[in-house]
C-alpha positions in Angstrom: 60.4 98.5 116.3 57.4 95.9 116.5 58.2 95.1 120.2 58.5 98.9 121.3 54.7 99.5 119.1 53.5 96.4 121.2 54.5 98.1 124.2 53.4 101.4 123.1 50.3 100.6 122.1 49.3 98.6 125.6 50.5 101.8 127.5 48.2 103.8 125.3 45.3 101.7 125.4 45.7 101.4 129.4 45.5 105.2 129.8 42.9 105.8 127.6 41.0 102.7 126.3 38.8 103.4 123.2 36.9 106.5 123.8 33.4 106.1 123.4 32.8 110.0 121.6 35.1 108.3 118.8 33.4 105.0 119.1 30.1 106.7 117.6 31.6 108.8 115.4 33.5 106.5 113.6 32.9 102.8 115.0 35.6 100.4 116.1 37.9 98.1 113.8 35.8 95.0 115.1 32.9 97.2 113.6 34.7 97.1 110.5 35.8 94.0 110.1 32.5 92.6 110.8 30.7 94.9 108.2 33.3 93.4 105.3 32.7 90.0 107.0 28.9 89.9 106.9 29.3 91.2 103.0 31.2 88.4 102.4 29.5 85.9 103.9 26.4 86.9 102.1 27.7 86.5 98.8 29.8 83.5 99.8 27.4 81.5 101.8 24.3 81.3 100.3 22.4 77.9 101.2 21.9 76.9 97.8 25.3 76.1 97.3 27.2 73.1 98.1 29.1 72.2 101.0 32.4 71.8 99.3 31.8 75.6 97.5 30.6 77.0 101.0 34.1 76.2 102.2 36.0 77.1 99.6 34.4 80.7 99.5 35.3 80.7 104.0 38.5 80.6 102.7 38.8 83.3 100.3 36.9 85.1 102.6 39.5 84.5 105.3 42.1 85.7 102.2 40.1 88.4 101.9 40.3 89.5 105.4 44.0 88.9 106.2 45.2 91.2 102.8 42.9 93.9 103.7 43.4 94.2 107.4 46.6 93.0 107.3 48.2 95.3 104.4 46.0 98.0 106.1 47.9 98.4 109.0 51.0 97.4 107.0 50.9 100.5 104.7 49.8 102.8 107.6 52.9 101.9 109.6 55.0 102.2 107.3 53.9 105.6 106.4 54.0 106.8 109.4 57.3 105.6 109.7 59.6 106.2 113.4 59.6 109.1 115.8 56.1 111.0 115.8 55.0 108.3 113.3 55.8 105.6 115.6 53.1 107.4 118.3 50.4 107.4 115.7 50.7 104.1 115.3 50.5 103.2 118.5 47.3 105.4 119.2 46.0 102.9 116.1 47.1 99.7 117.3 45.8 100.3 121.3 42.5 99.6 119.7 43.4 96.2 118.6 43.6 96.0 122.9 40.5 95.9 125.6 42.4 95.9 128.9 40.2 98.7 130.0 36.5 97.5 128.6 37.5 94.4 129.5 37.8 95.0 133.4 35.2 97.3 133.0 32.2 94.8 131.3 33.5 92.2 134.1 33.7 94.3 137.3 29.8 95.4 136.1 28.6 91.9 136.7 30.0 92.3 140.1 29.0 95.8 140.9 25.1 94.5 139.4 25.2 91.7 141.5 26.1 93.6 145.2 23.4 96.6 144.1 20.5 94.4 142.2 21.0 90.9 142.9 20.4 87.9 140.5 18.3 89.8 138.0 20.7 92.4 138.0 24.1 90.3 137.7 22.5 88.0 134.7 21.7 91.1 132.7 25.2 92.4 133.1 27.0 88.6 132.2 24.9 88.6 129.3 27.0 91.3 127.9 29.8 88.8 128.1 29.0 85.5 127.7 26.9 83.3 125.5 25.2 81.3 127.6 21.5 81.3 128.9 22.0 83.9 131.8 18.1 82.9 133.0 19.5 79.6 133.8 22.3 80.6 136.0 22.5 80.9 139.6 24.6 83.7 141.5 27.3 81.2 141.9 27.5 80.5 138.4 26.9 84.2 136.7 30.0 84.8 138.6 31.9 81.6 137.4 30.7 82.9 133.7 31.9 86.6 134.5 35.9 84.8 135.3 36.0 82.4 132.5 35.5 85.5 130.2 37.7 87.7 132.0 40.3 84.5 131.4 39.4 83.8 128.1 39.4 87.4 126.8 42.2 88.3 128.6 43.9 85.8 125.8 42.1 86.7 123.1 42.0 90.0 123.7 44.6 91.5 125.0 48.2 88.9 125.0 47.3 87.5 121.4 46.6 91.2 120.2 50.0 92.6 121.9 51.9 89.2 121.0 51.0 89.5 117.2 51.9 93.2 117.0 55.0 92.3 118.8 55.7 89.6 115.7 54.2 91.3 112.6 53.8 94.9 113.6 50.3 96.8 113.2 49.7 94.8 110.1 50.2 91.3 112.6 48.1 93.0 115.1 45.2 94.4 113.0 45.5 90.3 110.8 45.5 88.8 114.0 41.7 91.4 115.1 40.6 89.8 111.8 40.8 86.3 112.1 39.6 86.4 115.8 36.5 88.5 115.1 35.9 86.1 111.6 36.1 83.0 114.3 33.6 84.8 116.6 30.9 85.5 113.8 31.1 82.3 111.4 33.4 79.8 113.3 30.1 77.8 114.8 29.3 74.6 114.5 26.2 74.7 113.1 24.1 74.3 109.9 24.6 77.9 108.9 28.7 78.0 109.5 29.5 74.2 109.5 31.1 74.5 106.4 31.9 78.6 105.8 33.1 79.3 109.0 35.9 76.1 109.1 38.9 77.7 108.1 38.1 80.8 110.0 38.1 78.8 113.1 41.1 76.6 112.1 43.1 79.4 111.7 41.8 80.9 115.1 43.1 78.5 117.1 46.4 78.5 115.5 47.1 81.8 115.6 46.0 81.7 119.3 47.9 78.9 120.9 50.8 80.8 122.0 49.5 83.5 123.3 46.8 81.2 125.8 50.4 79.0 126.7 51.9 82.8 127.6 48.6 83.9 129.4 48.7 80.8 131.6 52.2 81.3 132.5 51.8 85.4 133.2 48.7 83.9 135.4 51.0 81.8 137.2 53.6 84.3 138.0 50.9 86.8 139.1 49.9 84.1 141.5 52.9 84.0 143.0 52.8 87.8 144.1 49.3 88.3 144.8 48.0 87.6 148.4 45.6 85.0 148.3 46.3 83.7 145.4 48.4 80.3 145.0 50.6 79.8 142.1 51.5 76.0 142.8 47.5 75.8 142.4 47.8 77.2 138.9 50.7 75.2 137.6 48.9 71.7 139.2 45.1 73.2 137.3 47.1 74.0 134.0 49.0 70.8 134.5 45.7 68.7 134.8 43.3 70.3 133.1 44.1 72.4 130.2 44.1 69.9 127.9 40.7 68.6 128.6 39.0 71.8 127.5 37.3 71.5 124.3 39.3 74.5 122.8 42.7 73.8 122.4 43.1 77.0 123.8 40.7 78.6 126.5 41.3 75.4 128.6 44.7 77.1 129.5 43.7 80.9 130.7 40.7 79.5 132.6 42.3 76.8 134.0 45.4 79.1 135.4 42.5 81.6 136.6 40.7 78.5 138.6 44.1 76.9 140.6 45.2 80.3 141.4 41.8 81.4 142.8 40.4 77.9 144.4 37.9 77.5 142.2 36.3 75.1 139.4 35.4 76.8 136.4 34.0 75.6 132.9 32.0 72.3 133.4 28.5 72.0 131.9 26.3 74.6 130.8 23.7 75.6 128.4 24.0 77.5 125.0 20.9 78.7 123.2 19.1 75.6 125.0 21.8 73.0 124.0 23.6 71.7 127.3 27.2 71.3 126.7 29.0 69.1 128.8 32.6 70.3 129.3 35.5 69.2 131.4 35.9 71.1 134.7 39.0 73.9 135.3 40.3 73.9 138.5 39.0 70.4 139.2 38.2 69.9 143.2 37.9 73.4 143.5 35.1 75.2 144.8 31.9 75.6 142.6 30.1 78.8 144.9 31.9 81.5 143.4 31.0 84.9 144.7 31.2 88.7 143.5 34.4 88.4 146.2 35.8 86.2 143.5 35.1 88.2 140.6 37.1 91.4 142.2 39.6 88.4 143.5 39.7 87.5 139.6 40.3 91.2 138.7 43.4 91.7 140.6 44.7 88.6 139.5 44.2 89.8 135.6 45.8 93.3 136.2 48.4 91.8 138.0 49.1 89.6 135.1 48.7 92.4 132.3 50.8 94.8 134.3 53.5 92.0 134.4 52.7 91.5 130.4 52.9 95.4 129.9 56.2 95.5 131.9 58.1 92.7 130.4 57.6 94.4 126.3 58.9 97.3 128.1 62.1 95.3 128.9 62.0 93.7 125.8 62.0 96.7 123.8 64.4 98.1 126.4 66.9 95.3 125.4 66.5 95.4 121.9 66.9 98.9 121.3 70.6 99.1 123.4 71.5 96.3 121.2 70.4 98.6 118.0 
């Protein structure tokens, strides 16, 4: 049942992504999430208190979170139960999935590049990334616009599908949790250093398969796709993954950069601080273009389609064994 909502709920989401008329009427369950989040943290993280009690109240936080969400989506599938139920629950669990916003925020970098230039493609990045956009070049807004697309295209999309595969909507909507709770308060910095540690911790657990299985449905993708070179995936993965600071994001982006030729990550600047990370795709080329963002595009629906089709067989083969 888990596997055939998985593959349900990515068919859903790819026809009709999160419409934005419901999006302002009732907000998104990242919206949510990051509501009860920013509550908690409030009350939980005030600077007066220690180090030692700032963690300890990340953690209940992050207990907080996973019963909520988690028995959330728990309770509703289980309402809902099979049949028409099961559709319900799949029109709830495709927003736990951005295959659609996500090829639509990283085609617009490309798309404001070729119509407005520089100006025009670091305003559309910044929707994206982190970064400084007023220090990038062209080359390197684009080089930004494919790390996300890699990145998210874990994150997003195969660790979302993956955990709704393994623990149903509840897994899925646990899973949205934890990510968004490592997006807001996992920094490294004065304010999260101490709050935000178990929130990250767990957010790189939970997502190290599902970066290993978005490296390998690169790879394959590679191997279909004109143009694209699957040996120079493996050899980048191979090499380079592992040097990444995340334990993680080195894997998608480094799968992305040997299949398209190019040498992603590498320093940068964030808020001012220069960062200076290992290079994806090492000895490939540094110029990327808006070419290689809709060359990065094809790539990543080649690889989802390939994702979407194989929980079709798996839910295939486990209901003929039922």
């Amino acid at each position: 049942m888990t596997v055939l909502l998985a593959f349900s709920a990515l068919i859903v989401e790819l026809a009709l992504g999160y419409p934005s008329r419901l999006f302002a009427a009732i907000g998104h369950p990242v919206t949510w999430i990051g509501a009860l989040i920013s509550r908690l943290e409030r009350h939980l993280n005030r600077p007066t208190r220690s180090d030692a009690a700032r963690k300890v109240g990340g953690v209940l936080t992050l207990v907080v979170l996973l019963v909520v969400s988690g028995g959330i989506g728990f309770l509703i599938q289980n309402l809902l139960g099979a049949g028409w139920g099961l559709i319900l629950t799949a029109l709830a669990a495709s927003a736990l999935l951005a295959q659609r916003s996500l090829a639509t925020h990283v085609q617009a970098v490309a798309n404001a590049l070729e119509a407005e230039g520089l100006t025009g493609g670091r305003k559309a990045v910044s929707m994206i990334v982190g970064r400084d956009p007023e220090q990038l070049d062209e080359p390197a807004v684009c080089r930004a616009a494919i790390e996300s697309l890699a990145e998210n295209f874990s994150d997003g999309i195969v660790a979302p599908a993956f955990w709704l595969a393994v623990g149903g909507l509840g897994g899925g909507a646990a899973y949205k949790a934890v990510n968004t709770a490592d997006s807001m308060i996992g920094h490294k910095n004065e304010r999260y250093l101490h709050f935000g540690w178990a929130a990250a911790r767990l957010d790189d657990l939970i997502n190290l398969p599902a970066s290993r299985l978005t490296a390998l449905l690169v790879i394959l993708a590679a191997a279909v796709l004109p143009g694209c070179s699957a040996a120079g995936a493996w050899a980048a993965v191979r090499r380079d993954a592992g040097k990444h600071r995340s334990p993680n994001a080195g894997w998608p982006e480094a799968a992305f950069a040997g299949a398209l030729g190019l040498a992603l990550n590498g320093p940068r600047s964030y808020g001012g601080v220069q960062v200076n990370d290992a290079f994806m795709g090492k000895g490939g080329r540094r110029e990327a273009t808006s070419t290689d963002i809709r060359r990065a595009l094809r790539l990543y629906w080649t690889a989802d389609l390939l994702m979407v089709a194989l929980a079709g067989v798996g839910a295939l083969a486990i209901f003929s064994v039922h």
